[in-house]
C-alpha positions in Angstrom: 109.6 184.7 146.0 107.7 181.6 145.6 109.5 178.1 145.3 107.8 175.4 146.3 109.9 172.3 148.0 106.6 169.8 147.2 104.3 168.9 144.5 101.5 168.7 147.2 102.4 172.5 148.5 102.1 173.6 144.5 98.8 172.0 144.8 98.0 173.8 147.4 98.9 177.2 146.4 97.1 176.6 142.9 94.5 175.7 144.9 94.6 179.4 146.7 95.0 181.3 143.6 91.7 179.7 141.7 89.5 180.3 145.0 90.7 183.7 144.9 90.2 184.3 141.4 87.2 182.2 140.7 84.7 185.7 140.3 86.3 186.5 137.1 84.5 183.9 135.7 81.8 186.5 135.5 81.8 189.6 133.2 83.2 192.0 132.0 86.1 189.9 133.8 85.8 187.1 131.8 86.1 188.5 128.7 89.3 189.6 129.2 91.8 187.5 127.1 94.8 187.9 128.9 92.3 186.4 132.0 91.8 183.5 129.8 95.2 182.8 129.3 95.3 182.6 132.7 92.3 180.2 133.6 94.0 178.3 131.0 97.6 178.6 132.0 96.1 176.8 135.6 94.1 174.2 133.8 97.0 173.1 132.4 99.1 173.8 135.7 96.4 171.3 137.3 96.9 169.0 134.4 100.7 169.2 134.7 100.8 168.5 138.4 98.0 165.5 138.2 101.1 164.0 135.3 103.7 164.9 137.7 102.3 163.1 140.4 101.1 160.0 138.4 105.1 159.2 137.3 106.2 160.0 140.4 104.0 157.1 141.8 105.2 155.1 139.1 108.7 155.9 139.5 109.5 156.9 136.5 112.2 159.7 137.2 112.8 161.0 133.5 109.3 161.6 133.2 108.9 163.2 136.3 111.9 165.6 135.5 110.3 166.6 132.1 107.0 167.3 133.8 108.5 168.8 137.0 110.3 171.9 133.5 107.1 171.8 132.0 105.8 173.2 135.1 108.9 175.6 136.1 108.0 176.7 132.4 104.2 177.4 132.6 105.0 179.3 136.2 107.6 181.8 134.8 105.2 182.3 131.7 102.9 183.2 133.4 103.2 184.6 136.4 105.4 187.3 135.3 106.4 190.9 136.7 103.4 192.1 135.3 101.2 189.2 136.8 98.2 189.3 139.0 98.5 187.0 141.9 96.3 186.5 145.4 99.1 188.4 147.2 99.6 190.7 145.0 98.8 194.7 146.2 96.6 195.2 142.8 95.2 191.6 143.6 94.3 192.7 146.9 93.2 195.9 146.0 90.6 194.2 143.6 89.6 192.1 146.3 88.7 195.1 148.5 85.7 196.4 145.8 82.9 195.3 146.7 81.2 195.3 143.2 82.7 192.9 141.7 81.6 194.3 138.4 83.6 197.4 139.1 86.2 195.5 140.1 86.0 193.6 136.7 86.9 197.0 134.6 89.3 197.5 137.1 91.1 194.5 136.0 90.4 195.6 132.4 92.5 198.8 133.0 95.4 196.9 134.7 95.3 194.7 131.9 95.8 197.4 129.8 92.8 197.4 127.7 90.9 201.1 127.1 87.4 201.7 128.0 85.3 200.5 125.3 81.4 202.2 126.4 82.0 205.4 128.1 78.4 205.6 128.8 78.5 202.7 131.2 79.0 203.7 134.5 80.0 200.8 135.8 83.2 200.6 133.0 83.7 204.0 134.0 83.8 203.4 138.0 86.1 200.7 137.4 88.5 202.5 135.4 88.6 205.8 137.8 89.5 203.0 141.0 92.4 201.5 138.1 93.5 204.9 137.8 93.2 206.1 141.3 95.3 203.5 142.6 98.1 203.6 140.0 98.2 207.7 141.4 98.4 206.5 144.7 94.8 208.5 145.6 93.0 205.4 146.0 91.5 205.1 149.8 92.4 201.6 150.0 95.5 201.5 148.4 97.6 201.5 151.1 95.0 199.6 153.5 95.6 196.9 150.3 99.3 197.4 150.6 99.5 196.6 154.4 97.5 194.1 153.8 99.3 192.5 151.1 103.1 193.3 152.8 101.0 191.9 156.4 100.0 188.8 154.5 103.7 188.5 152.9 105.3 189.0 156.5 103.1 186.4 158.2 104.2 184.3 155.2 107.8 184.3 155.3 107.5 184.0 159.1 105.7 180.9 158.4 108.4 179.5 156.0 111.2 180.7 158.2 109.4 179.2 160.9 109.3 175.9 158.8 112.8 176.1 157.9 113.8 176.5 161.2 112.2 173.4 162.6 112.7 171.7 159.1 116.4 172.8 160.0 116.4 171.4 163.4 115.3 168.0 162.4 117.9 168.2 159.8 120.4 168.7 162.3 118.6 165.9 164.7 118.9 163.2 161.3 122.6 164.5 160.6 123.7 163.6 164.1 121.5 160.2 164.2 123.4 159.1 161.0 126.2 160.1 162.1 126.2 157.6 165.3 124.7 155.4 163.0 127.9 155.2 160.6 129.8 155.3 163.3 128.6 152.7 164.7 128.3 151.3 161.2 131.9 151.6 160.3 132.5 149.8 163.9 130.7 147.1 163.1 132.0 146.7 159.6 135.7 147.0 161.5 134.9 144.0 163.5 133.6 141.9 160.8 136.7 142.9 158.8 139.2 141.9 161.6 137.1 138.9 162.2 136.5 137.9 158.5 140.7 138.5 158.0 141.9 136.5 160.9 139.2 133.4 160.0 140.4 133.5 156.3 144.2 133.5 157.7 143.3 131.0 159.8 141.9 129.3 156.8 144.7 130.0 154.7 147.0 128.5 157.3 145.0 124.9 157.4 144.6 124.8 153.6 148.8 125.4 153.7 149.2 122.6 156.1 146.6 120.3 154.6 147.8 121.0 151.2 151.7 120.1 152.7 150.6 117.0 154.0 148.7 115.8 151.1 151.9 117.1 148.8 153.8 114.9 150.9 151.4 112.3 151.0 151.5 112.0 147.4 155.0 112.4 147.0 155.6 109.5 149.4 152.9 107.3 147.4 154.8 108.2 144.5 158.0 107.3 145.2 156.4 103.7 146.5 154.8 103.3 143.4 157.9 104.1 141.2 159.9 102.1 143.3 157.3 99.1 142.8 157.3 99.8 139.4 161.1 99.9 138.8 161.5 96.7 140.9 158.3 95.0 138.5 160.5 95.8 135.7 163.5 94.4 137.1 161.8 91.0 137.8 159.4 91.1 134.7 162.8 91.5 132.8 164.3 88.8 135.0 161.5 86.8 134.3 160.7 87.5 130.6 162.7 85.1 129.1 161.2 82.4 131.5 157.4 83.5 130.7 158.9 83.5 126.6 160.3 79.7 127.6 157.1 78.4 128.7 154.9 79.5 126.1 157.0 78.7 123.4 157.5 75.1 124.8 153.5 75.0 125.7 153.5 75.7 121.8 155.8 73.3 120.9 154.0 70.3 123.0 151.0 71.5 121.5 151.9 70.8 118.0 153.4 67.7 118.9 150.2 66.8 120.8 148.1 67.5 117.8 150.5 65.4 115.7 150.7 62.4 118.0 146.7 62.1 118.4 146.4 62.0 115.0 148.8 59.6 114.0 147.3 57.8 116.8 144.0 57.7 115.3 145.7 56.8 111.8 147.7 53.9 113.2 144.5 52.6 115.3 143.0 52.7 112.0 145.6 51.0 110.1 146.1 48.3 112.7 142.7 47.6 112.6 142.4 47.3 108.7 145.9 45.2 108.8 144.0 42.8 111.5 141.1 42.1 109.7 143.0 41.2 106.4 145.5 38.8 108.5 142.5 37.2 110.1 141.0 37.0 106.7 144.1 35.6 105.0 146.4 33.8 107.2 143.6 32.6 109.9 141.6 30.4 107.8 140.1 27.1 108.3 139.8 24.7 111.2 143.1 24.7 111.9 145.6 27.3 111.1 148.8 26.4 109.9 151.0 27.4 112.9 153.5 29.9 111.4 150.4 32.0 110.5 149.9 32.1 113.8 153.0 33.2 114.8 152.7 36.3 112.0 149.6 37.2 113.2 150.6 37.3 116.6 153.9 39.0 115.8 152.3 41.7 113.8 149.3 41.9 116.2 152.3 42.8 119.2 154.3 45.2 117.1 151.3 47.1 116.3 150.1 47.4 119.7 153.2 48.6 120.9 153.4 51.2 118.4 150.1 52.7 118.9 150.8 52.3 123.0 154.1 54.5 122.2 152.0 56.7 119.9 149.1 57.2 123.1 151.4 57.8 125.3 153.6 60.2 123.5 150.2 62.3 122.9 149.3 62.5 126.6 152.6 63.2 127.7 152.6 66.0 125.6 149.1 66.8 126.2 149.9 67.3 130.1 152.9 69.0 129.3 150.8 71.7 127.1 148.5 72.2 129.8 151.3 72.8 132.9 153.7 74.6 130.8 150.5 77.4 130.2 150.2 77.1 133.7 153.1 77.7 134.9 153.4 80.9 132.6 149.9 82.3 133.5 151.1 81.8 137.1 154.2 83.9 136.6 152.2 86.9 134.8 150.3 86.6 138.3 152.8 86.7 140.1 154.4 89.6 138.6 151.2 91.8 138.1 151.2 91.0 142.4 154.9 92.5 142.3 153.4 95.4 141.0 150.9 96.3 143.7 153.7 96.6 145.9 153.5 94.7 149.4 150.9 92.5 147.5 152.7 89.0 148.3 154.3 88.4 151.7 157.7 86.1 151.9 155.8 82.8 152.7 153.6 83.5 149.3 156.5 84.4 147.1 158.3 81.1 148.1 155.1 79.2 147.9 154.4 80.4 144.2 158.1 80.2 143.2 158.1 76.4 144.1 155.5 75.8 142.0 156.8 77.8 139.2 160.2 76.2 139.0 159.7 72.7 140.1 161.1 70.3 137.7 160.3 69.9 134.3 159.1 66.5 132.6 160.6 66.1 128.9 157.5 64.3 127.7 159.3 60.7 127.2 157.6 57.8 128.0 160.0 56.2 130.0 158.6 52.5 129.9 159.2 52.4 126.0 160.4 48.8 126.1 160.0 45.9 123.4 157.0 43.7 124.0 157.4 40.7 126.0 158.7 37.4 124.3 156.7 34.1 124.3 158.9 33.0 127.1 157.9 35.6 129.0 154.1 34.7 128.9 154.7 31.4 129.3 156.8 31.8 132.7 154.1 34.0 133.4 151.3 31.9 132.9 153.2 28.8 134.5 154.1 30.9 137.6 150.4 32.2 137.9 149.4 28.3 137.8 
C-alpha cells in the first residue's frame, strides 16, 4: 500500500514511524529482539537513504539504482504481513494503552513470545489486552480499527488528491510540450526549407563558377599549347641557326686563341731577329749599304706579318664575341615566343634584324704587300 514516488517522502515516512515507535526504547519493549531488528532495520534504512541521496547529488546513477534495491530490499524484509507499522490496527491499538509498560507485554504477545513472570502483573495485563484484542473483546479494538481504516481513508484521499492535481499538471505540461514541438518542428521546417534553398542556391553558383573557371582553364590551355606548339615550330626552325652560331663562335675562338699566340711568338721572334741584325749587319760608323737594305727589308716583312697576325686575332676576337651574341639573342627571343603575345610585330622585326644581319668572314681585307721604296720616297717628296 505504500510506494513512495520520492526519497524525501521515504524520509518522511521513516521519520513518522521512529516518532511513533520511539517508547519501545523502554522496557520490557526493548528487550524484545524482533523490536531490535527493527530499530536496526531503520538505522540502516536512515543510513541507506542518507547514501541514496549523497549519489544522487553526485549523479552517479548506477550507484543510486543499487542503493535505491538495497532499500526496496530492507522495506519488504521488514515490514512484512506480520509487521507492526504506525497505521497498523495492533499499532494503533498499542498506541491507545495508556501504560506504556502494559503496552510493552502487549507487544511481547504479538510478537509471539510467552509470558515469562506470571507473578508480574504488569506482564500479565499486557498479555490479557494481546489476547483480548486478537478475540475481538478488546474495548478499543474497534475504536483502534476506525481509527486506523479513518487514518488510511484520509490517506488515500490525500494521495488521490495529489494524484489528481499531480495529474492535472501532467496534462497542463503534456499540452505545453506539445505546442512547444509544434512549434518546434515549425521552426525546424523553416530552417530546413531555408537551409535547402541557400545550399541550392549555393550549389548553383559553385556550378556556374566551377563552369567558368573549367572554361577558363581550358581556354588558357589551349593558348598555352598553342604557344608551345608554335615555340617548337620556330625553336626547330631556328635550331640549326642557334647550332651555327655557336659552333662558329667556337670555331673563332680557337682561331682567336691561336692567332694571339702566334702573335706574341712572332713579336718575340721579330724582336730577337732585330737585335741580332742590328748587332751584326749595323755596325760601325757607317754601314755598308746593302746591310741596310736587309735590315730594312727584314724589318718590313716582319712587320707585316705580325700586323696580319694582330689583325687576324681581333677579327676573330670580334667575331667570337657577336656570334655568342647573336645566339644568346635568339634563345631570348624564342623563350619570348613562348610566353605567348610576349613580342609585338615591331619587336620581332626589330630583333630579327639584328639577328640575321650580315655576317663578317674574319679576313682582313687590307692584307696588301708593304709599300716599296718608291713609294716612300713619292711620299716624302709630295709631303715636301
Amino acid at each position: 500500500m505504500f510506494r513512495p514516488r520520492s526519497l524525501e517522502e521515504l524520509r518522511k515516512w521513516l521519520d513518522t514511524e521512529r516518532n511513533f515507535w520511539a517508547w519501545v526504547a523502554q522496557p520490557p519493549a526493548m528487550n524484545i529482539p524482533d523490536i531490535q531488528r527493527q530499530r536496526h532495520n531503520e538505522d540502516n534504512l536512515q543510513a541507506k537513504l542518507n547514501e541514496a541521496q549523497n549519489h544522487l547529488n553526485q549523479h552517479d546513477q548506477q550507484s543510486y539504482i543499487r542503493a535505491i534495491d538495497q532499500i526496496r530490499n530492507l522495506l519488504t524484509e521488514r515490514y512484512n504481513l506480520r509487521a507492526l507499522y504506525s497505521q497498523s490496527p495492533r499499532a494503533q491499538y498499542l498506541d491507545s494503552i495508556p501504560d506504556k509498560h502494559v503496552a510493552g507485554y502487549a507487544l511481547r504477545y504479538f510478537a509471539g513470545h510467552n509470558v515469562s513472570s506470571p507473578g508480574n502483573p504488569a506482564e500479565l495485563r499486557g498479555f490479557v489486552a494481546g489476547i483480548a484484542f486478537d478475540l475481538n473483546i478488546a474495548q478499543t479494538r474497534s475504536e483502534a480499527a476506525t481509527a486506523a481504516l479513518s487514518d488510511r481513508l484520509n490517506q488515500i484521499g490525500m494521495e488521490h488528491e495529489a494524484l489528481r492535481v499531480q495529474a492535472g499538471k501532467l496534462q497542463d505540461q503534456y499540452a505545453e510540450t506539445s505546442e512547444n514541438i509544434a512549434a518546434l518542428f515549425e521552426q525546424q521546417r523553416k530552417l530546413y526549407d531555408e537551409a535547402h534553398a541557400l545550399r541550392d542556391t549555393q550549389f548553383k553558383e559553385l556550378l556556374l563558377k566551377a563552369a567558368g573557371d573549367l572554361d577558363r582553364l581550358r581556354t588558357e590551355s589551349l593558348q598555352e599549347l598553342k604557344a608551345i606548339s608554335e615555340t617548337y615550330d620556330k625553336k626547330l626552325a631556328l635550331q640549326s641557326a642557334v647550332t651555327y652560331l655557336d659552333t662558329k663562335a667556337s670555331s673563332h675562338r680557337t682561331v682567336a686563341v691561336v692567332t694571339g699566340i702566334a702573335s706574341l711568338l712572332a713579336a718575340g721572334g721579330f724582336a730577337a731577329l732585330a737585335s741580332w741584325l742590328g748587332s751584326t749587319l749595323l755596325t760601325g760608323d757607317k754601314p755598308a749599304w746593302n746591310h741596310v737594305a736587309v735590315a730594312a727589308l727584314s724589318a718590313t716583312l716582319c712587320f707585316w706579318f705580325l700586323r696580319i697576325l694582330v689583325r687576324m686575332f681581333l677579327s676573330n676576337l670580334h667575331l667570337t664575341t657577336d656570334t655568342r651574341s647573336r645566339s644568346t639573342l635568339m634563345q631570348t627571343y624564342l623563350a619570348l615566343l613562348r610566353e605567348g603575345g610576349g613580342l609585338k610585330d615591331d619587336d620581332r622585326e626589330l630583333i630579327l634584324k639584328i639577328l640575321f644581319r650580315p655576317f663578317s668572314d674574319g679576313m682582313v681585307r687590307d692584307d696588301a704587300v708593304p709599300p716599296s721604296l718608291w713609294d716612300v720616297a713619292t711620299r716624302v717628296a709630295g709631303g715636301k
